[in-house]
C-alpha positions as CSV (number, residue, x, y, z in Angstrom):
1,X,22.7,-87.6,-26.9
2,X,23.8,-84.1,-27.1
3,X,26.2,-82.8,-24.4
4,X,24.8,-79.2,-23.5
5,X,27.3,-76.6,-22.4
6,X,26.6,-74.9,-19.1
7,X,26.6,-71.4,-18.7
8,X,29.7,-70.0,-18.0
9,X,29.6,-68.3,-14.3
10,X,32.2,-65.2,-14.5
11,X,33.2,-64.2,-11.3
12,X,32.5,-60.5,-10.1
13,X,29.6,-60.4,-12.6
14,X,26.3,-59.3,-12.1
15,X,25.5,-61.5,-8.5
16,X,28.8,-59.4,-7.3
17,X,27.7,-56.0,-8.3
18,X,24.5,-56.6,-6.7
19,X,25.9,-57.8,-3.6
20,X,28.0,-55.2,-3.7
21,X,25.3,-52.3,-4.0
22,X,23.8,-53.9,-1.5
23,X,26.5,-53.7,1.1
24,X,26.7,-50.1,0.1
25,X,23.3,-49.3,0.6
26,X,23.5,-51.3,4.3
27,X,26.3,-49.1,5.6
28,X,25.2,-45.9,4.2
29,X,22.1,-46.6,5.8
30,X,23.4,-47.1,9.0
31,X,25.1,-44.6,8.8
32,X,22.4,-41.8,8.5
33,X,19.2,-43.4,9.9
34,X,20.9,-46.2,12.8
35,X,20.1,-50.1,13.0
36,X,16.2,-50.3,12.9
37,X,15.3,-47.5,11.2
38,X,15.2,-48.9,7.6
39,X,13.8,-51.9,6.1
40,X,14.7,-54.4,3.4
41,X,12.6,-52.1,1.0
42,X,15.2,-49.0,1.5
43,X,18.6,-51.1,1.2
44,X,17.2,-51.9,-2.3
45,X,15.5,-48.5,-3.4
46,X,19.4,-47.1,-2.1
47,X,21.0,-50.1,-4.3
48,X,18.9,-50.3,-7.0
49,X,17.4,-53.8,-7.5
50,X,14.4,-55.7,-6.4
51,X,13.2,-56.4,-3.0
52,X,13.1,-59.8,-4.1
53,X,16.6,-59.9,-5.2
54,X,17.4,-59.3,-1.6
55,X,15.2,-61.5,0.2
56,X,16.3,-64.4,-2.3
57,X,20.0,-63.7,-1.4
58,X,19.5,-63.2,2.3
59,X,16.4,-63.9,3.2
60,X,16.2,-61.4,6.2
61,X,17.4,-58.2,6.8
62,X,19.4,-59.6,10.1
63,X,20.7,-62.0,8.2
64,X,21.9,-59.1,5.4
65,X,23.0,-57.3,7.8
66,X,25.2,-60.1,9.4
67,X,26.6,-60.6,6.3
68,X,27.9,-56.6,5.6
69,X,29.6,-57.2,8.9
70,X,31.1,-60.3,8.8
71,X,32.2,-59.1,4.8
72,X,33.7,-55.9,6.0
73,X,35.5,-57.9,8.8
74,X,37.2,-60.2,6.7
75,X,38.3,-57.7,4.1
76,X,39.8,-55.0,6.0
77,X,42.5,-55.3,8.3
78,X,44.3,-58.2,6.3
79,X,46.8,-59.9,9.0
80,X,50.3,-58.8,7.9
81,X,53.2,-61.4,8.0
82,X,56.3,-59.5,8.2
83,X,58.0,-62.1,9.3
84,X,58.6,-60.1,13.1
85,X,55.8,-60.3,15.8
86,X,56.3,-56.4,17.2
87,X,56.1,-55.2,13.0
88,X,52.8,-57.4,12.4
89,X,50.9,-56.2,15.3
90,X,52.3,-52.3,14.2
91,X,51.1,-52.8,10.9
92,X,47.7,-54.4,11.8
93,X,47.1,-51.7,14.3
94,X,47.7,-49.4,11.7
95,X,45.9,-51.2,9.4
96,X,42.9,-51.4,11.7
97,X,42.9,-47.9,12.6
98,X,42.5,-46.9,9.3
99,X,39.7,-49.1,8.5
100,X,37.6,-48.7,11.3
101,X,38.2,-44.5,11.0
102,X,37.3,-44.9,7.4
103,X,33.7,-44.9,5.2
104,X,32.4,-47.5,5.9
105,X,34.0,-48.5,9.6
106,X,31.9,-46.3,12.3
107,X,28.5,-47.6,10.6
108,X,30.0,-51.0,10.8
109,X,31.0,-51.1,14.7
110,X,27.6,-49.6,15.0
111,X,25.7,-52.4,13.4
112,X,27.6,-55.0,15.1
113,X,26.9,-53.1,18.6
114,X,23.4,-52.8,17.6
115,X,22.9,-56.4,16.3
116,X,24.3,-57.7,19.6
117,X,21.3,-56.4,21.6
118,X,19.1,-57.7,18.6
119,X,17.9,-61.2,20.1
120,X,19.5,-64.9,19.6
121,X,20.6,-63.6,15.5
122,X,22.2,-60.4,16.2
123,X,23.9,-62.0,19.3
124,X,25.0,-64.9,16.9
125,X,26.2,-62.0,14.3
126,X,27.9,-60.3,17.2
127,X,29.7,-63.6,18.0
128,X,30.4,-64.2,14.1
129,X,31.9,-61.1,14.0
130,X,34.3,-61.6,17.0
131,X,35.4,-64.9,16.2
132,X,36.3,-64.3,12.9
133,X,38.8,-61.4,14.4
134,X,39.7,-63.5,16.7
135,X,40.8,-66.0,14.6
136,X,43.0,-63.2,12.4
137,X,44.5,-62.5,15.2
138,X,45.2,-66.1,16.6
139,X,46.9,-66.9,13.0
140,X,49.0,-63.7,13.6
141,X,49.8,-65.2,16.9
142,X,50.6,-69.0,15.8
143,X,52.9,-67.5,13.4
144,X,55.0,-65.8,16.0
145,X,55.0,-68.9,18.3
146,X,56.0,-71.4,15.4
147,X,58.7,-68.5,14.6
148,X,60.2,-68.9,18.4
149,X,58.6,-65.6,19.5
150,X,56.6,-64.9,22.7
151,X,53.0,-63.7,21.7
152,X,50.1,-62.0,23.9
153,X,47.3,-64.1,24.0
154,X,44.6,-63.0,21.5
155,X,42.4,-61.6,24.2
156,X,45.3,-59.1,25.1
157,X,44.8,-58.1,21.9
158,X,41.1,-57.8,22.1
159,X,41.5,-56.0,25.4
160,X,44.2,-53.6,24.5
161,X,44.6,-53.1,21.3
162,X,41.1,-53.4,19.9
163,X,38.7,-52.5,22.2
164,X,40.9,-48.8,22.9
165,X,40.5,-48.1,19.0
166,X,36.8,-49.0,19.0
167,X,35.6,-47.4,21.6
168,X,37.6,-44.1,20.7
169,X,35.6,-44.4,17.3
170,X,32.2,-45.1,18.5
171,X,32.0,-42.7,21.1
172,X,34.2,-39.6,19.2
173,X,36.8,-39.5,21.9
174,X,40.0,-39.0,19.9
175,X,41.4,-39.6,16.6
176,X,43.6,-42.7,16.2
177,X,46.6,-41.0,15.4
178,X,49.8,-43.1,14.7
179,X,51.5,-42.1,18.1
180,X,48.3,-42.9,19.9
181,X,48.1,-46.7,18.3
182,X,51.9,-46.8,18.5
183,X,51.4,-46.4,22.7
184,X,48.4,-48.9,22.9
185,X,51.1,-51.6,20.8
186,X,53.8,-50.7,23.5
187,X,51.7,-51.2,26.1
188,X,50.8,-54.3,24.8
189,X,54.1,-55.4,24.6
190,X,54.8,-54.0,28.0
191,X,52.2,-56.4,29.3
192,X,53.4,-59.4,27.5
193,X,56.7,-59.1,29.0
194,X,55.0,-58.4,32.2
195,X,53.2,-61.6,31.9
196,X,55.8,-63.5,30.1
């Protein structure tokens, strides 16, 4: 019997270029029209494939959409290890600021805010979305602990780190300058020790 070779699957090849077209399109979308103002139809005219092509990948455009979100989570902001609890939580600050003041980060928050008031999927995709940062942030946090340090809890976090930054970029209040993220990380602190 003869042994057939399988095609060989290269990684980043064509599936990821589409994907990442796709993604594109999403938050550029977003960007200019808002969540439910475009259809499956106009993420692939903007990234240049098939409807099909999208609706075989995703099947709907919630669950597209969950997926730019959840994608753009869990490749920004990577969780530092500096081997120092205050210098993580500086550098993801910093890291986060930048991310969520950047391209793609405004459309982003905005999807997530608008899936949330979406029905049962766009509340699971808001949930998705929070529990993978959560879970950054609690490895951050286990890290510190196993290191002898005192951490915030991760909802601190959430409360006065992250929430501060997002709602200054949703709503235009203020740049995220590095003094301004600097103060919400010593407040943080300030609180811990508070609390501690």
């Amino acid at each position: 019997m003869e042994d057939r070779e399988q095609p060989i699957r290269r990684p980043g090849g064509r599936s990821a270029r589409v994907r990442a077209a796709v993604h594109k399109a999403v938050t550029a979308l977003i960007a200019e029209r808002g969540y439910g103002n475009f259809t499956v139809g106009d993420v692939a005219d903007r990234a240049g494939v098939a409807d099909s092509s999208v609706y075989r990948r995703w099947g709907t455009l919630e669950s597209l959409l969950m997926d730019v979100a959840i994608t753009w989570l869990t490749t920004t902001s990577p969780i530092p290890d500096t081997g120092g609890l205050e210098q993580d939580l500086r550098a993801y600050a910093a890291g986060v600021a930048r991310d969520v003041t950047g391209p793609d980060g405004l459309a982003v928050l905005r999807l997530v805010l608008a899936l949330s008031t979406a029905g049962e999927a766009g509340a699971r995709a808001r949930d998705d979305f929070l529990a993978e940062r959560s879970r950054q942030i609690q490895g951050m946090l286990d890290r510190a602990r196993d290191r002898g340090e005192q951490p915030p809890e991760a909802l601190d976090i959430l409360d006065h780190l992250l929430a501060p930054m997002y709602i200054r970029v949703l709503f235009g209040l203020g740049s995220l300058t590095p003094d301004y993220v600097d103060t919400l990380i010593d407040r943080l602190l300030a609180l811990r020790d508070r609390n501690g």
